[in-house]
C-alpha positions in Angstrom: 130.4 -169.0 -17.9 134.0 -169.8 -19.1 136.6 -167.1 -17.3 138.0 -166.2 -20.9 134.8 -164.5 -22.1 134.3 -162.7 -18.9 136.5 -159.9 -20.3 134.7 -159.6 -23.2 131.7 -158.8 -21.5 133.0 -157.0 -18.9 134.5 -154.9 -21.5 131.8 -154.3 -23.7 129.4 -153.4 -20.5 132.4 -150.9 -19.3 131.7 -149.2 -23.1 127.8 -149.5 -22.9 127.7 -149.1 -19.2 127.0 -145.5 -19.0 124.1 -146.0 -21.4 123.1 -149.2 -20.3 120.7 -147.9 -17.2 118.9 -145.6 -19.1 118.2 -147.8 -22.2 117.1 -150.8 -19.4 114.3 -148.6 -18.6 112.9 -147.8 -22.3 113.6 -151.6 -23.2 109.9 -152.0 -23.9 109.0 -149.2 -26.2 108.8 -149.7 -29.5 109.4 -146.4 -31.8 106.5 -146.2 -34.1 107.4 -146.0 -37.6 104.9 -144.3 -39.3 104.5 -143.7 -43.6 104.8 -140.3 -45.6 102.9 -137.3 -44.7 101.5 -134.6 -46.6 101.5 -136.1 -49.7 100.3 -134.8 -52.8 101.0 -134.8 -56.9 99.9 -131.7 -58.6 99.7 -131.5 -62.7 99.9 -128.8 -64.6 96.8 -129.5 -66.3 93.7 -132.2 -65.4 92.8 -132.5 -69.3 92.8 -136.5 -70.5 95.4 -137.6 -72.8 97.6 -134.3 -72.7 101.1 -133.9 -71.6 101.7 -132.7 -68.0 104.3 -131.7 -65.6 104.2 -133.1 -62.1 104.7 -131.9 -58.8 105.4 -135.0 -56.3 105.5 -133.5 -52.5 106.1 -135.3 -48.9 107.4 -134.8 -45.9 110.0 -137.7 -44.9 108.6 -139.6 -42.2 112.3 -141.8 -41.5 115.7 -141.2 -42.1 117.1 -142.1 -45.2 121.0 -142.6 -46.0 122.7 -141.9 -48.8 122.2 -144.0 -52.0 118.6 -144.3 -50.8 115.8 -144.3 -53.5 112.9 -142.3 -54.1 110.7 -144.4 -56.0 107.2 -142.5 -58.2 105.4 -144.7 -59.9 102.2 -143.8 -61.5 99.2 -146.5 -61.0 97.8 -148.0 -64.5 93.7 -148.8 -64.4 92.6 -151.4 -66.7 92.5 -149.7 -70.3 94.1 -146.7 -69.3 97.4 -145.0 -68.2 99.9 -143.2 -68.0 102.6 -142.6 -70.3 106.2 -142.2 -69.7 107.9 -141.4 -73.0 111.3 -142.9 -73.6 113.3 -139.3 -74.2 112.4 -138.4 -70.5 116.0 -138.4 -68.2 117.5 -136.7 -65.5 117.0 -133.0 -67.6 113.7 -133.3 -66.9 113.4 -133.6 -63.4 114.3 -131.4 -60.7 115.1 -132.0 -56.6 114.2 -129.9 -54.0 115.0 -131.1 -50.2 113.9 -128.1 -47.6 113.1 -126.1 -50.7 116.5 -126.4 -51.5 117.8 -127.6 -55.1 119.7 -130.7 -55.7 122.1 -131.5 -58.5 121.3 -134.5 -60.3 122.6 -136.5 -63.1 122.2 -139.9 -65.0 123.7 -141.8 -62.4 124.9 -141.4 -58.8 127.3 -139.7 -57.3 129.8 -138.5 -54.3 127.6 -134.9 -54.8 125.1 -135.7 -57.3 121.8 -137.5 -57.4 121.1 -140.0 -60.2 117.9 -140.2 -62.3 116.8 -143.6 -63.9 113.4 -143.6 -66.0 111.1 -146.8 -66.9 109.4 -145.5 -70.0 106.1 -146.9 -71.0 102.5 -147.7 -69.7 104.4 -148.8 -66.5 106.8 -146.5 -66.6 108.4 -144.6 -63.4 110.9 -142.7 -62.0 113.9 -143.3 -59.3 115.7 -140.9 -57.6 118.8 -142.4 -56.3 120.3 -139.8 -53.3 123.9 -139.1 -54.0 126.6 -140.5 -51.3 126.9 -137.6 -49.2 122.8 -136.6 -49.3 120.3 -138.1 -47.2 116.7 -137.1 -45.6 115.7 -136.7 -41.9 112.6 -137.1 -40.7 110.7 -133.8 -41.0 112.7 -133.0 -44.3 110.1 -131.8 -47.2 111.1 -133.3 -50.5 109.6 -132.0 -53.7 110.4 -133.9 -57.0 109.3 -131.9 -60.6 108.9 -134.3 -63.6 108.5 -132.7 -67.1 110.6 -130.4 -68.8 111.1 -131.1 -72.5 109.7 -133.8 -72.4 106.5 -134.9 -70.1 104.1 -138.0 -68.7 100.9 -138.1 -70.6 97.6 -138.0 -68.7 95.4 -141.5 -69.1 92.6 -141.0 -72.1 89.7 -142.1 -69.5 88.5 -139.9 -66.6 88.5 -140.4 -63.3 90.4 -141.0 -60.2 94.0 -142.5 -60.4 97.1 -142.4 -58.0 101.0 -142.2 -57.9 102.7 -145.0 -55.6 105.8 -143.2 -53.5 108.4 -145.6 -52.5 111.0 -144.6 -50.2 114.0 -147.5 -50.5 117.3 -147.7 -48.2 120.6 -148.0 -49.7 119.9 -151.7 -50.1 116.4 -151.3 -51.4 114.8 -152.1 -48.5 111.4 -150.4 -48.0 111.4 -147.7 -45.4 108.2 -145.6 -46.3 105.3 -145.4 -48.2 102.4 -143.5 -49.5 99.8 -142.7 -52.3 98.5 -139.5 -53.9 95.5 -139.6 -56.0 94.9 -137.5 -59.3 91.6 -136.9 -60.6 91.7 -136.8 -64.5 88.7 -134.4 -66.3 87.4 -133.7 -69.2 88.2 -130.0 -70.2 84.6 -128.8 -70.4 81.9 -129.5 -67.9 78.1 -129.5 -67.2 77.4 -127.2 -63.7 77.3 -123.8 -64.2 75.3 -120.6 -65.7 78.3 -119.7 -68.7 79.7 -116.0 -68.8 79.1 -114.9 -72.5 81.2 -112.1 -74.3 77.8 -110.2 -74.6 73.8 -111.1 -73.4 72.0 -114.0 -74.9 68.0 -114.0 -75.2 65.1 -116.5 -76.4 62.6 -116.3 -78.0 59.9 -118.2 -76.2 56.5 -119.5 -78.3 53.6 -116.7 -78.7 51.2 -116.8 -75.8 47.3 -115.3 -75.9 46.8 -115.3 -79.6 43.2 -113.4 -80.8 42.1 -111.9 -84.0 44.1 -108.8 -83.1 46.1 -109.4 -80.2 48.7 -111.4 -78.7 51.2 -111.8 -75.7 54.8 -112.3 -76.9 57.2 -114.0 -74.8 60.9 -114.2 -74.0 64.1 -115.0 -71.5 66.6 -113.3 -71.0 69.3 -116.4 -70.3 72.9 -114.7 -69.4 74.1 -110.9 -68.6 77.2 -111.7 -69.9 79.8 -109.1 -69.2 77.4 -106.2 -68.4 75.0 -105.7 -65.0 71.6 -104.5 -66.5 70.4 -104.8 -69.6 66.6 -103.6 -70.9 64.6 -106.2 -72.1 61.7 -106.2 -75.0 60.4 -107.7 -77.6 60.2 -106.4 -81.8 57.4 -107.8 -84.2 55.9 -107.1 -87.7 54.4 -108.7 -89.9 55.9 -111.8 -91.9 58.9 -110.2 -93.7 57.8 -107.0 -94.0 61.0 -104.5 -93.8 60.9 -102.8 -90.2 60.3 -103.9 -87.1 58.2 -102.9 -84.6 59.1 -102.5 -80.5 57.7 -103.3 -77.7 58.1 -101.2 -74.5 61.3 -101.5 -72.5 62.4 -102.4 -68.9 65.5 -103.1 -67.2 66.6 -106.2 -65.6 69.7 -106.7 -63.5 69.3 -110.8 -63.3 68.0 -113.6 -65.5 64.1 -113.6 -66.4 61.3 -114.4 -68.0 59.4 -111.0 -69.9 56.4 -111.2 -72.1 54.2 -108.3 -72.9 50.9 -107.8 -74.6 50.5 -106.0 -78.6 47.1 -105.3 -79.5 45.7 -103.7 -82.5 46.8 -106.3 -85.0 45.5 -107.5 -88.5 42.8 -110.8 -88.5 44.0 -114.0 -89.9 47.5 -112.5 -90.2 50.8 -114.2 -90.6 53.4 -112.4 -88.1 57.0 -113.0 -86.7 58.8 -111.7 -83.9 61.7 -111.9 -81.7 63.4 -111.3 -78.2 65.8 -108.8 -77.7 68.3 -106.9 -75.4 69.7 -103.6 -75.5 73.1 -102.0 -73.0 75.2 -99.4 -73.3 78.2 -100.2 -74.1 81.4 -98.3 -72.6 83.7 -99.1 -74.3 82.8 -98.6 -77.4 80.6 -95.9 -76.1 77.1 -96.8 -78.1 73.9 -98.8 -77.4 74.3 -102.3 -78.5 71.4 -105.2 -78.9 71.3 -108.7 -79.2 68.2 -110.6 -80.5 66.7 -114.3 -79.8 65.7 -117.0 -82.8 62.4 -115.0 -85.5 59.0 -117.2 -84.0 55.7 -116.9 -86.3 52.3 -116.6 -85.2 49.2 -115.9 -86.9 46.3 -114.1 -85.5 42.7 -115.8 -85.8 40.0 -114.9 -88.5 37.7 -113.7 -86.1 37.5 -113.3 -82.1 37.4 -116.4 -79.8 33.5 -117.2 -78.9 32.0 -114.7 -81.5 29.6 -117.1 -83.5 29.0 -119.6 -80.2 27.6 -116.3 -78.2 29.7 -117.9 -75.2 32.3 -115.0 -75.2 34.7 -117.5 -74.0 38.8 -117.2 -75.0 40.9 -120.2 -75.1 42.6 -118.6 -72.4 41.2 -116.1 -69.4 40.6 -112.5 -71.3 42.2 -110.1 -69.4 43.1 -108.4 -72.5 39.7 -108.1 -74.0 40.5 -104.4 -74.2 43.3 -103.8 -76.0 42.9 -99.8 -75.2 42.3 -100.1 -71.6 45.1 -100.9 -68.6 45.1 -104.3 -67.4 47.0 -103.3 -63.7 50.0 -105.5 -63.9 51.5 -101.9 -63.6 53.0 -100.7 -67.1 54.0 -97.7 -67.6 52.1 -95.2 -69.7 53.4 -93.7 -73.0 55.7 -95.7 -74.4 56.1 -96.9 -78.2 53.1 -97.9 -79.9 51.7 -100.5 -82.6 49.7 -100.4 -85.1 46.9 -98.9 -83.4 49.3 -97.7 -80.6 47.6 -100.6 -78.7 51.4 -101.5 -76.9 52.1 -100.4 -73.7 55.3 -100.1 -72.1 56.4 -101.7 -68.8 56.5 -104.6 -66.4 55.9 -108.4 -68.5 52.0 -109.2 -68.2 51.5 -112.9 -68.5 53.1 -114.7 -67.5 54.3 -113.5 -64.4 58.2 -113.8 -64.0 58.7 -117.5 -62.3 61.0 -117.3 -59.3 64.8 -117.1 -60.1 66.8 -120.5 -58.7 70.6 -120.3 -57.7 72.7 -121.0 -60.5 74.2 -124.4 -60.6 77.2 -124.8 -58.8 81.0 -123.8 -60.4 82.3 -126.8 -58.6 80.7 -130.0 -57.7 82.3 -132.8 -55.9 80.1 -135.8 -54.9 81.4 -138.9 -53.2 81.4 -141.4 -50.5 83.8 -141.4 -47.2 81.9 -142.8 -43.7 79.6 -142.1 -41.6 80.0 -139.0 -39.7 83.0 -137.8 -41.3 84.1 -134.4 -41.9 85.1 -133.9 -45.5 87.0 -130.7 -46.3 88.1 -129.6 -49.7 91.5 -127.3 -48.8 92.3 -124.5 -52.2 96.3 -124.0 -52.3 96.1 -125.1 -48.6 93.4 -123.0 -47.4 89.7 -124.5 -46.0 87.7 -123.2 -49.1 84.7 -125.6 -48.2 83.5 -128.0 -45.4 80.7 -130.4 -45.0 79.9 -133.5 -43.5 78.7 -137.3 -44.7 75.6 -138.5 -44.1 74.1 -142.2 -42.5 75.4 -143.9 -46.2 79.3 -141.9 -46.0 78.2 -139.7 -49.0 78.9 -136.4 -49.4 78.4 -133.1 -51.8 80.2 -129.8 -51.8 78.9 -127.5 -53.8 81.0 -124.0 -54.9 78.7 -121.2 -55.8 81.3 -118.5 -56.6 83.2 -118.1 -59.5 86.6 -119.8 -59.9 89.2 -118.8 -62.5 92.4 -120.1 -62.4 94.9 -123.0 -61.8 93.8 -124.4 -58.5 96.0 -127.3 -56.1 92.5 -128.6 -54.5 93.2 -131.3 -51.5 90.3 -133.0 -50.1 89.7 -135.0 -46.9 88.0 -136.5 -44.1 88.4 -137.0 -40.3 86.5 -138.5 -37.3 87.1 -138.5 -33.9 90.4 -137.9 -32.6 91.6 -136.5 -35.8 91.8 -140.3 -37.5 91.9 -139.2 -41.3 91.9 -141.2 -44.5 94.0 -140.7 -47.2 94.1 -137.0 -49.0 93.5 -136.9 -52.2 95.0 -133.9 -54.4 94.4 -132.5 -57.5 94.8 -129.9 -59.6 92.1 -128.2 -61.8 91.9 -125.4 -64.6 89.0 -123.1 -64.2 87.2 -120.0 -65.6 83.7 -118.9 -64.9 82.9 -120.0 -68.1 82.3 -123.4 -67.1 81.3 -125.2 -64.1 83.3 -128.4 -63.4 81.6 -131.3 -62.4 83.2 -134.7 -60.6 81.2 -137.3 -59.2 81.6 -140.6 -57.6 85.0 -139.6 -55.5 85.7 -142.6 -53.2 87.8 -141.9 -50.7 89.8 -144.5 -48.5 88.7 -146.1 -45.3 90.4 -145.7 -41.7 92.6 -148.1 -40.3 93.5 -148.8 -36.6 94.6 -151.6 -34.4 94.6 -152.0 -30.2 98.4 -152.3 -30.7 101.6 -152.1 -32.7 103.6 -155.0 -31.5 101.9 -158.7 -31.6 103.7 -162.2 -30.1 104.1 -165.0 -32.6 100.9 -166.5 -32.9 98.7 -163.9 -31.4 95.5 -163.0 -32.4 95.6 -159.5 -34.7 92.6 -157.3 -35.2 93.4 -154.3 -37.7 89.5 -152.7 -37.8 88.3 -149.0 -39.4 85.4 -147.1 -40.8 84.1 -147.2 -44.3 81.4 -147.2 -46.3 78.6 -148.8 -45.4 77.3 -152.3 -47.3 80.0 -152.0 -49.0 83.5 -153.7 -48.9 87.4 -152.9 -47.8 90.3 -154.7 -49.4 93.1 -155.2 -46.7 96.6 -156.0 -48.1 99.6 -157.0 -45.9 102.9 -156.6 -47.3 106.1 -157.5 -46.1 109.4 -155.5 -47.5 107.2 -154.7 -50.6 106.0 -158.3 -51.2 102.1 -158.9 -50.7 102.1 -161.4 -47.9 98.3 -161.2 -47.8 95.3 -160.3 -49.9 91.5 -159.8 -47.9 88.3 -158.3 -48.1 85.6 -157.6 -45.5 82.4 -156.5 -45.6 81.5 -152.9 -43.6 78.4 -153.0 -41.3 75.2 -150.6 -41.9 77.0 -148.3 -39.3 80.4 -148.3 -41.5 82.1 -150.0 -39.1 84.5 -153.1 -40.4 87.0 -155.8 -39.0 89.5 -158.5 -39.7 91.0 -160.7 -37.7 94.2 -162.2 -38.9 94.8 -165.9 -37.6 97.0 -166.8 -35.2 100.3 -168.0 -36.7 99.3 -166.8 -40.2 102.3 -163.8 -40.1 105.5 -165.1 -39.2 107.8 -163.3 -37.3 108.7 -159.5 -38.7 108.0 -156.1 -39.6 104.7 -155.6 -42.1 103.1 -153.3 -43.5 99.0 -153.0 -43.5 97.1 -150.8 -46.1 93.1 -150.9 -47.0 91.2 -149.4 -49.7 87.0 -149.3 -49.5 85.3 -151.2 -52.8 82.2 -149.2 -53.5 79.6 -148.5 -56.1 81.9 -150.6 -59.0 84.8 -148.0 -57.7 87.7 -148.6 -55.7 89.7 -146.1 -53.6 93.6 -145.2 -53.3 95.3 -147.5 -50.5 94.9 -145.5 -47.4 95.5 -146.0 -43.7 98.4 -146.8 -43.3 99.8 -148.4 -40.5 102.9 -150.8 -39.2 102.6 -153.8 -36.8 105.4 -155.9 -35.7 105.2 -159.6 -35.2 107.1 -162.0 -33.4 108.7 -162.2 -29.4 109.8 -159.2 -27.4 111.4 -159.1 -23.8 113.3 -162.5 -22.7 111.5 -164.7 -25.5 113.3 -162.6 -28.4 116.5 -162.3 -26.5 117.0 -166.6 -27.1 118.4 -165.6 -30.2 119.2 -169.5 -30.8 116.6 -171.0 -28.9 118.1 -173.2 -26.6 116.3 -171.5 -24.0 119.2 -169.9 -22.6 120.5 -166.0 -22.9 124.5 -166.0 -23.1 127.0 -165.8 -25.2 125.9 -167.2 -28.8 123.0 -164.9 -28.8 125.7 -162.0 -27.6 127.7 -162.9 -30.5 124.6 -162.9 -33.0 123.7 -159.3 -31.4 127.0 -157.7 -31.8 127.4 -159.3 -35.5 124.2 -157.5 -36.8 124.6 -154.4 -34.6 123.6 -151.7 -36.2 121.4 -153.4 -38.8 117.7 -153.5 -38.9 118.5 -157.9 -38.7 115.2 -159.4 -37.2 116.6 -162.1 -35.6 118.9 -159.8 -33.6 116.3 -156.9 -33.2 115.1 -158.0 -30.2 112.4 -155.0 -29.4 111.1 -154.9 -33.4 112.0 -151.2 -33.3 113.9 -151.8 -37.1 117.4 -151.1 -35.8 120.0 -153.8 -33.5 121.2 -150.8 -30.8 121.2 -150.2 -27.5 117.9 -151.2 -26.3 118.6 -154.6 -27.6 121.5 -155.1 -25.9 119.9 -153.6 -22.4 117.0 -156.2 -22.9 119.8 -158.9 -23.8 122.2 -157.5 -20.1 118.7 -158.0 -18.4 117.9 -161.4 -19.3 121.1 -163.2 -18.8 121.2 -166.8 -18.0 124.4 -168.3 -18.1 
């Protein structure tokens, strides 16, 4: 080595040197640089091609200097959008770092955060930090768009997602992550509705004889009140009263029918199902009544000319004066020939009642053995597990009303999750809300983070069986590489880049499952870094010696995130370079 560089070495290591030692022995650890966290965009309504505010929230997973971006830009599907309107600027969006609110403005500043808007189908919005604001890992940064003026939902159902891009001061990207929005229609199949007041039906006439007959009914919704007596009113074709059946309470939905005897042959009759409650606050008895059903009674009793004695259907009520034990009650109103009784339904008996459908229903697919939990404003409201095929169903059997943040998700072993996906939903136990065919993102792992030039690299996960997994590779935002692989019947799935087909740097790898003519929100994210570490990467020129030229390199980009002078891939030229550099000195 020539004498007159000694000192600048010997200077530099007298600066370094107290650092040096301790640095040496952490020379081969790489600082994993992982994407956003707890990520999630809540709307203010879920309602297709309506205006909504949004609520874009992450926790910073790097640090990001001042004049750093914050990229949202919400995802277009083929033939539908959203819509970013061209009067939307800085007024309409708000700040918060660490719940705290930050000034912004239409453009940068010493103090002040600037706001740039792309309007359109692909529109988005950038948050530029101001000079003297940056983020630290940990920080939780909340972004409101929609004030005045608002995005508008896509027309089209279904799932979508909002790409976060975190940028550096000189728009390299630092971080990265997805939250998905489900878009529904207002009004949804699912549940038993809450009426302002009982609804009955009037169900077709039964038994019908010469002079008797067994009326039907169903009582279909309570509505607001918790028992209601149930009966039945008949007369004949528009005559001007009615006449009643006996009464009996019921606290649930049912089937009732009873019996009326003592009718006129070959006579034209309607009648109706009915409900009667009190009503408290208006203090009076209140009824409700089903559609008017006809009947008319035969000319002459069933099997009277043949001898056989036969009815169409078994003659229980033969007698229309005697009790036919299904338990009635004595004394209550009467027909014509005061052949009614009052009491318990006869025929049929009531079938037994089934649940009510569900106020929420999700149904999707995930992998195998996963455990898929729907979180309510950040509390475990529901849990369940996929099956062999990754599919899974939650059902919600209580009533919901109100504006819910939902966040639903899936892990396997060792707490390896998937991508959330968030979403916010109006409800009102007037309506069940339905959403099927939720595909949520596949896992993604890899033996290690740091690969030599030309090594092989496996990135594998879980998905859904049978089906596929798209695998993009991208390289400071730029798609580097584009590949699908199929998932095994036991939702396991692999790819193996080839040797030599990354060249040497820092990527990024994300996947997405293809499923069932649906595709999921890029999940799984994860960093590898390619290219030589130890001795190898310290040959910064590649004339197989470590001295001085690749000293000078080093110090030149020190402090930069330069690749060729990163010698440990850890995204920054510091001190650990420099120790690896000291250690494999050849001149």
């Amino acid at each position: 080595m020539h004498k007159r560089y000694l000192s600048i070495i010997f200077v530099f290591l007298f600066f370094f040197g107290t650092f040096s030692f301790l640095y040496f022995l952490k020379a081969d650890s790489v600082k994993s640089q992982t994407d956003l966290v707890s990520i999630s965009d809540t709307i203010s309504t879920s309602h297709p091609n309506v205006e909504a505010d949004h609520r874009v929230r992450f926790t910073a997973t790097a640090d990001v200097p001042g004049l750093g971006k914050i990229v949202i830009k919400p995802v277009s599907k083929e033939g539908s959008a959203f819509y970013t309107p061209p009067e939307m600027n800085y007024s309409d969006v708000a700040l918060y770092i660490n719940a705290e609110e930050k000034p912004l403005g239409a453009n940068p500043l010493e103090d002040v955060s600037g706001v740039s808007i792309v309007s359109g189908v692909d529109g988005q919005v950038t948050v530029t930090l101001a000079e003297n604001l940056s983020l630290s890992e940990g920080d939780v940064v909340v972004v409101r768009i929609g004030g005045e003026n608002k995005i508008t939902n896509p027309v089209n159902t279904g799932a979508y997602w909002i790409d976060i891009e975190i940028l550096d001061d000189a728009d390299s990207l630092l971080s990265y992550g997805q939250a998905a929005i489900f878009v529904v229609n207002p009004v949804s199949v699912g549940v038993a509705p809450v009426f302002p007041e009982p609804i009955v039906r009037t169900i077709e006439a039964g038994v019908v004889g010469a002079s008797s007959v067994v009326l039907r009914g169903e009582l279909l919704n309570l509505g607001p009140v918790d028992y209601v007596d149930v009966f039945l009113q008949y007369r004949e074709k528009e005559a001007e009263t009615w006449n009643e059946t006996g009464k009996f309470g019921r606290s649930e939905i049912v089937l009732f029918s009873d019996f009326v005897g003592g009718l006129e042959m070959g006579t034209e009759y309607e009648f109706r199902a009915a409900a009667e409650w009190y009503n408290e606050e208006e203090e009076e008895l209140q009824q409700v009544y089903g559609e008017i059903v006809d009947f008319v009674t035969m000319e002459q009793e069933p099997g009277e000319e043949d001898g056989t004695g036969e009815y169409d259907d078994p003659g229980e009520y033969d007698d229309p004066g005697v009790g036919d034990g299904t338990g009635r009650a004595e004394g209550g109103a009467g027909g014509p020939d005061d052949g009614i009784r009052e009491g318990e339904p006869a025929d049929p008996p009531p079938p037994e009642i089934q649940d009510p459908p569900p106020y929420l229903y999700l149904q999707g697919w995930a992998y195998p053995g996963g455990e898929v939990t729907l979180l309510k404003d950040g509390e475990v409201f529901a849990e369940t597990g996929a099956d062999s095929s990754g599919e899974f169903e939650i059902e919600v059997n209580t009533p919901l009303s109100g504006h819910f943040n939902f966040l639903l998700k899936v892990e396997e072993r060792e707490n390896l999750v998937s991508t959330d996906i968030s979403f916010t939903l109006e409800t009102e136990p007037a309506r069940g809300i339905t959403i099927r065919r939720i595909l949520l993102s596949p896992t993604l792992e890899a033996e290690k983070e740091n690969f030599v030039t030309e090594e092989n690299i496996v990135v594998f996960g879980r998905g859904v069986p049978g089906e596929e997994v798209n695998v993009r590779i991208l390289k400071d935002s730029e798609r580097v590489s584009d590949q699908t692989v199929d998932v095994d019947s036991g939702g396991e799935w692999s790819l193996a880049l080839n040797p030599g087909e990354l060249e040497r740097g820092r990527y990024l790898v994300i996947v997405r499952s293809f499923a069932f003519e649906e595709e999921s929100a890029f999940g799984g994210f994860l960093r590898i870094n390619v290219g030589e570490v130890g001795c190898s990467a310290a040959d910064i020129t590649g004339d197989g010696n470590v001295g001085l030229s690749d000293f000078s390199i080093l110090m030149h980009y020190w402090g930069t995130g330069e690749l060729r002078a990163d010698i440990n891939n850890d995204g920054v030229v510091d001190m650990v370079d420099f120790s690896i550099m000291m250690n494999c000195w050849t001149e």
